[in-house]
Backbone bond lengths (Angstrom), bond angles and torsions (degrees), N, CA, C in turn:
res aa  C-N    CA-C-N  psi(-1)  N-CA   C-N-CA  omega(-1)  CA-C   N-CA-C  phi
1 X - - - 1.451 - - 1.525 111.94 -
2 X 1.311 126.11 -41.16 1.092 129.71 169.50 1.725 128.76 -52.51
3 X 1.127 97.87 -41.87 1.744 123.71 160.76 1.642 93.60 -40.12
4 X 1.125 118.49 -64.30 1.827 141.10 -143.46 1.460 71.87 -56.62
5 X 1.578 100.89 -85.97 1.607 117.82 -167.05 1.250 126.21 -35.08
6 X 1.242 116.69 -42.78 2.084 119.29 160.89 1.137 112.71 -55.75
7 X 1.417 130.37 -34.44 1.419 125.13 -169.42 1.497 113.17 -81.69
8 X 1.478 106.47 -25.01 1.763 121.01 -173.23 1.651 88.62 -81.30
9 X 1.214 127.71 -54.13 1.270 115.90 -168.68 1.457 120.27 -80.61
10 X 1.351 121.74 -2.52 1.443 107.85 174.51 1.612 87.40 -97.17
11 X 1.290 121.09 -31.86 1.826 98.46 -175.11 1.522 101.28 -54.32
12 X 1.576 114.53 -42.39 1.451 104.83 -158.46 1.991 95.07 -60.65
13 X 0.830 123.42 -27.89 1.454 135.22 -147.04 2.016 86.90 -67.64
14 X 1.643 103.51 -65.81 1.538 124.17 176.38 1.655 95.33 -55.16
15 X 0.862 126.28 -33.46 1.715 123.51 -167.18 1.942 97.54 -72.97
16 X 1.406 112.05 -54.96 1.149 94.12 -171.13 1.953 110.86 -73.05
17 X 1.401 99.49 -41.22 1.269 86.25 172.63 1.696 139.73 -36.11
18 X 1.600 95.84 -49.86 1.541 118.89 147.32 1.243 115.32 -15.93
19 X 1.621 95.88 -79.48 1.846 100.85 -170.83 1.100 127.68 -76.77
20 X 1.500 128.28 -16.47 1.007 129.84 145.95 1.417 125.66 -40.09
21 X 1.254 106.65 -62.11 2.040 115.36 174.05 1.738 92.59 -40.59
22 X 1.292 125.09 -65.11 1.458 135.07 -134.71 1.932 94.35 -89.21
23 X 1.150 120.27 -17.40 1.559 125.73 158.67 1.780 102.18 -83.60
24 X 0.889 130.18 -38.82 1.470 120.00 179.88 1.398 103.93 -70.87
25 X 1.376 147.88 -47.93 1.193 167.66 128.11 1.560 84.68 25.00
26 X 1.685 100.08 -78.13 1.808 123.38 -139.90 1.656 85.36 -80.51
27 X 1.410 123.59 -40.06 1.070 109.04 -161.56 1.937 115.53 -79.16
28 X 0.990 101.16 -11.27 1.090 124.37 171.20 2.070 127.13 -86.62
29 X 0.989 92.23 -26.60 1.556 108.56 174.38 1.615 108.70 -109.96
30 X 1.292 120.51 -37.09 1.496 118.86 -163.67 1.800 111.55 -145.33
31 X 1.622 116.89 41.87 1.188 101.63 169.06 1.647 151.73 -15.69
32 X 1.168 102.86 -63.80 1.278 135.56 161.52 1.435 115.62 -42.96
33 X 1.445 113.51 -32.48 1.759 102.34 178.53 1.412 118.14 -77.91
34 X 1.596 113.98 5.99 1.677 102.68 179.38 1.430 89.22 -109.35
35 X 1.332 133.09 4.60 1.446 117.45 165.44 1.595 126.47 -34.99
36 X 1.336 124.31 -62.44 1.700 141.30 143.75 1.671 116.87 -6.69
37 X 1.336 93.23 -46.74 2.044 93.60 -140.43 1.767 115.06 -59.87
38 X 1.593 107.66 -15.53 0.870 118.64 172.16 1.910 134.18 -109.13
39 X 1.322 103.90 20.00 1.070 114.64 -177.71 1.310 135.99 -82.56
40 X 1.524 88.15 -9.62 1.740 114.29 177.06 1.633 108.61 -100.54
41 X 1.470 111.50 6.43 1.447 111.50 -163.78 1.693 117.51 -61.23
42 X 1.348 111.87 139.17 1.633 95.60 174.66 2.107 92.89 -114.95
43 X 1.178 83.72 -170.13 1.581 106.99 -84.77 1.277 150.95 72.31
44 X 1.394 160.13 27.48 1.091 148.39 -147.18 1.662 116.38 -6.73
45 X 1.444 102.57 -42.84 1.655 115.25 -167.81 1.650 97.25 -54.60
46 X 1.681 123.04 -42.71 0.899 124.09 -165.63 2.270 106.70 -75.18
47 X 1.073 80.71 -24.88 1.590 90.17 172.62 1.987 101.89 -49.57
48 X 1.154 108.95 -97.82 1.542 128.99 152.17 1.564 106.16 -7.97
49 X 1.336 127.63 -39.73 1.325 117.94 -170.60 2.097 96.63 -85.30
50 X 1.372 104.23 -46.87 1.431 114.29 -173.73 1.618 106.99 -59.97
51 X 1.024 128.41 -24.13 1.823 138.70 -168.94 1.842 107.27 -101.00
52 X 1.434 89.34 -26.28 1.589 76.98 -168.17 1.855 104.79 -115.76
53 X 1.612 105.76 -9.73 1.765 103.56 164.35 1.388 117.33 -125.20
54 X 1.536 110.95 -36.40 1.460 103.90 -178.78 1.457 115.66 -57.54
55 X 1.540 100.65 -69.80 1.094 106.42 -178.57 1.620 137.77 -45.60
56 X 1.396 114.51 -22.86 1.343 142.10 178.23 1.224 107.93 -80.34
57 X 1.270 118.63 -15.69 1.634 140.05 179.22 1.446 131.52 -150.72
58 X 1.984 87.46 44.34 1.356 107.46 -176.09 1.472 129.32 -44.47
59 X 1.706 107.88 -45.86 1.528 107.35 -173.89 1.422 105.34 -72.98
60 X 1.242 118.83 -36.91 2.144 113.11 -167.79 1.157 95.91 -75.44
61 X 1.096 157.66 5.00 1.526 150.61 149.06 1.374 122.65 -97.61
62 X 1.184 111.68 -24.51 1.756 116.11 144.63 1.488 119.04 -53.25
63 X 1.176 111.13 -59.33 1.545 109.77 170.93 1.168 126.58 -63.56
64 X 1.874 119.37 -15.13 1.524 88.17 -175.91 1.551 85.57 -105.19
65 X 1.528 135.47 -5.85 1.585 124.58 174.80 1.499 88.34 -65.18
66 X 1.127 130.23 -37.34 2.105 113.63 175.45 1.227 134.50 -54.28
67 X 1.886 90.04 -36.63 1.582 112.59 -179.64 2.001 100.30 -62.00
68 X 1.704 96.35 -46.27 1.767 90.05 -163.54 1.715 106.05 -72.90
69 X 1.036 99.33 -31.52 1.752 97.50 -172.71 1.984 98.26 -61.74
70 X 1.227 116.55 -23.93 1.520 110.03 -155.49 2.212 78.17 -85.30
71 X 1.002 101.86 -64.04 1.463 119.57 -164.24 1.559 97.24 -51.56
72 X 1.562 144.34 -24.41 1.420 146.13 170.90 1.684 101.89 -82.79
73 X 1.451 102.88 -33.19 1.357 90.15 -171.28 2.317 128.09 -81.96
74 X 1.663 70.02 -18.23 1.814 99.29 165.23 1.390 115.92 -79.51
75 X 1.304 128.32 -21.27 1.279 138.01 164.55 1.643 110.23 -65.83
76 X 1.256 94.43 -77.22 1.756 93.44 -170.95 1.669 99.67 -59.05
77 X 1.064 136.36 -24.12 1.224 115.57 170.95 1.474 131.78 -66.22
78 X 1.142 99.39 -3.50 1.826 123.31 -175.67 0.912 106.91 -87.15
79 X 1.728 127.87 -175.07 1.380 126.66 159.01 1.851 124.22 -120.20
80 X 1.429 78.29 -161.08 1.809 68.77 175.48 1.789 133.61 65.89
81 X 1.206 113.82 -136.56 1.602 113.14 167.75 1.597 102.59 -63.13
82 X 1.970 116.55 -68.96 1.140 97.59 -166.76 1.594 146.46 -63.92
83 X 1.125 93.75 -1.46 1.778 110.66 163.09 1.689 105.00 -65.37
84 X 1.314 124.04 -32.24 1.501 130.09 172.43 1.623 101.02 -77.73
85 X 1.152 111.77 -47.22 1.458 97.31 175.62 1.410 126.82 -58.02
86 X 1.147 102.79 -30.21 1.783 120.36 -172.05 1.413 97.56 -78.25
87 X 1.350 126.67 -54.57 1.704 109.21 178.47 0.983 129.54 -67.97
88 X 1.674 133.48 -33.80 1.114 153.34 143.93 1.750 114.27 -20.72
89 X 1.636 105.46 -59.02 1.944 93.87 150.67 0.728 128.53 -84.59
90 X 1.231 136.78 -16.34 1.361 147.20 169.01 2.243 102.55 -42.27
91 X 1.418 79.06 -69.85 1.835 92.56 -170.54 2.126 95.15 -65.34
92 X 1.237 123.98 3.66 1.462 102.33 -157.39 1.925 75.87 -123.35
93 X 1.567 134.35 -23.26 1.201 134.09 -175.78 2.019 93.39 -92.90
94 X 0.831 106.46 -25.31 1.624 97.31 -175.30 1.629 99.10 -76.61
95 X 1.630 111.70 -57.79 1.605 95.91 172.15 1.515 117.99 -49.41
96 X 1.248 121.73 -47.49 1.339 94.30 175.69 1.679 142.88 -78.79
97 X 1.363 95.98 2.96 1.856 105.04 144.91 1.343 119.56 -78.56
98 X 1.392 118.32 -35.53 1.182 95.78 128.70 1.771 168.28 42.36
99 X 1.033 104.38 -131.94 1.513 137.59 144.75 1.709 111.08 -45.07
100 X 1.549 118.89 -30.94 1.244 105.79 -156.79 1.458 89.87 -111.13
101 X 1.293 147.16 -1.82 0.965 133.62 130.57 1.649 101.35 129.28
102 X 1.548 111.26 -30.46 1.684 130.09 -155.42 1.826 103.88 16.71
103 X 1.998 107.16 71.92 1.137 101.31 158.36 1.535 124.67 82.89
104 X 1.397 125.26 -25.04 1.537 139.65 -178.49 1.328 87.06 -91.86
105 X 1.311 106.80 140.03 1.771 131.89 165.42 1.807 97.07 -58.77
106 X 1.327 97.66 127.19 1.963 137.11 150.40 1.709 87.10 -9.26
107 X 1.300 140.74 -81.84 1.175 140.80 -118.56 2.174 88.16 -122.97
108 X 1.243 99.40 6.12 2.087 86.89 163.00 1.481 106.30 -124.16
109 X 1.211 77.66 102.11 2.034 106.17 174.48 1.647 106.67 -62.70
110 X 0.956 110.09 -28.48 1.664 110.37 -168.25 1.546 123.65 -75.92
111 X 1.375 91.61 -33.81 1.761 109.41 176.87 1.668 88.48 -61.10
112 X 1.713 142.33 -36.50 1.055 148.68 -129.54 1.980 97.49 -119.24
113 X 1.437 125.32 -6.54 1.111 107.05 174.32 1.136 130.00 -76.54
114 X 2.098 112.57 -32.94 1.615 89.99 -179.02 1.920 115.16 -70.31
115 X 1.369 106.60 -4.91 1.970 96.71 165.50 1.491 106.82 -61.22
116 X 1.549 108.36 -47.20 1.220 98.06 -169.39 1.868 124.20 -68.47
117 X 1.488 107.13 -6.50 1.597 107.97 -167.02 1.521 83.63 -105.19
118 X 1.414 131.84 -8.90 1.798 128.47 -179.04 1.308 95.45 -68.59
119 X 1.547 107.54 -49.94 1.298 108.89 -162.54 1.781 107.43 -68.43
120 X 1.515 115.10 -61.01 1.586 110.80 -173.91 1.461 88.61 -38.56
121 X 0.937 146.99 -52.71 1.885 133.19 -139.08 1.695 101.13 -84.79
122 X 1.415 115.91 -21.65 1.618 110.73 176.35 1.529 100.51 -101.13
123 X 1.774 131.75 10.35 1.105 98.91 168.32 1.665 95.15 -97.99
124 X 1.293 117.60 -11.14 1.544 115.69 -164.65 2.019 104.03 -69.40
125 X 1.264 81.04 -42.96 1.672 107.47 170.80 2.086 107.01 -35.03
126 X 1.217 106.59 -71.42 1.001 139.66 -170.76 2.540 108.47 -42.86
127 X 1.445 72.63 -42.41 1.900 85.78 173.07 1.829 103.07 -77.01
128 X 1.470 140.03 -9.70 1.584 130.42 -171.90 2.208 82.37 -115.82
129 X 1.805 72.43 171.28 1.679 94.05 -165.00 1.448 85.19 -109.93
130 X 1.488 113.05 168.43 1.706 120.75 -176.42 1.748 95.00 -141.66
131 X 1.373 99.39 114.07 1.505 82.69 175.45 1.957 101.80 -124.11
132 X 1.115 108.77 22.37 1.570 114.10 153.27 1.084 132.11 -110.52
133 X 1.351 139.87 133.85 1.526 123.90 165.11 1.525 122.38 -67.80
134 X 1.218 108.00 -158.26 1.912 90.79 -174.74 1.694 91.08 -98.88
135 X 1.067 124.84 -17.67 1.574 114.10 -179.40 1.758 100.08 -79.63
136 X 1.257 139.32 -14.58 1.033 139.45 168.75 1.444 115.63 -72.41
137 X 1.442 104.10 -57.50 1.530 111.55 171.57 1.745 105.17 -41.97
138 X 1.521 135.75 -69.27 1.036 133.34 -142.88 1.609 101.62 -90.43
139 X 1.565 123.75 -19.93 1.331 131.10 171.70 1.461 113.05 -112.00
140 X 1.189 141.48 82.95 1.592 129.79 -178.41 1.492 109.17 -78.71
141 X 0.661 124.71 159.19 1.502 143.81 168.41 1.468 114.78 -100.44
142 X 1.991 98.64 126.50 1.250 142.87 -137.16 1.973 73.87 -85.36
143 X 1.064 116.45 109.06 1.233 121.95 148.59 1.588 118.43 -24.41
144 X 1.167 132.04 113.55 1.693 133.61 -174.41 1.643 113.16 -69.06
145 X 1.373 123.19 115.57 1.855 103.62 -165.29 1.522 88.33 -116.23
146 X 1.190 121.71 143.20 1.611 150.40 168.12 1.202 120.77 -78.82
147 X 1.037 128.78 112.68 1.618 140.35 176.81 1.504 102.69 -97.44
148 X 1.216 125.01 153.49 1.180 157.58 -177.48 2.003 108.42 -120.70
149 X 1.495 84.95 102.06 2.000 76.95 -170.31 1.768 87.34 -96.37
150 X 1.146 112.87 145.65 1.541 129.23 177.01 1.278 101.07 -87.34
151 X 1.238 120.23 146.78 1.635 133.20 172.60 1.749 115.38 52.55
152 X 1.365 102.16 33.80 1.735 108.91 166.36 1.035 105.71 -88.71
């Protein structure tokens, strides 16, 4: 099971990195298309918050949703605590996509399951320990072997 859980969290790790690149991409070619994504948000309050600041201040909130996806995705690639830190926002930035609706009407849950199956898989994540990074995982280190020279 532990195996399972390293493999879910370094994809998630490459996943945000991913989306990060592929939001810098959009944000860079097509500002204006995340104007929408929050207009369906529930909360309503959060509706009102997305129309009257995000959007009005589309690019500096593009950049720092780039900044967090890059900074979650450097986490889970780590080990130790900050791999706990990294899922921990990971599962607390996915609810709030969430919450914000990305554009699907209040009342269609379905557009909304693979958040919800991202999320079960980073809380399952969240119960195993990581004691490699991903450059460890893909490079291990050659065990050091000792010779014994006779007549030195």
């Amino acid at each position: 099971m532990n195996k399972v859980a390293n493999v879910l969290r370094l994809f998630f790790g490459i996943f945000f990195l991913a989306a990060a690149a592929f939001n810098t991409y959009l944000t860079i070619t097509n500002p204006d298309g995340y104007k929408n994504g929050g207009t369906t948000a529930w909360p309503p309050f959060l509706q009102h918050f997305w129309v009257n600041v995000v959007a009005t201040h589309m690019v500096l909130f593009l950049i720092l949703f780039i900044l967090i996806e890059i900074a979650l995705g450097l986490l889970l690639l780590n080990r130790g605590k900050w791999v706990k830190l990294g899922l921990a926002g990971s599962i607390l930035f996915s609810a709030g996509l969430l919450f914000i609706g990305l554009g699907y009407a209040q009342d269609y849950w379905p557009a909304r399951i693979p958040n919800l199956v991202f999320e079960a898989m980073m809380l399952y994540c969240l119960f195993f320990r990581y004691d490699k990074t991903l450059w460890q995982t893909v490079h291990p280190k050659k065990e050091l072997t000792h010779t014994t020279v006779i007549g030195s």
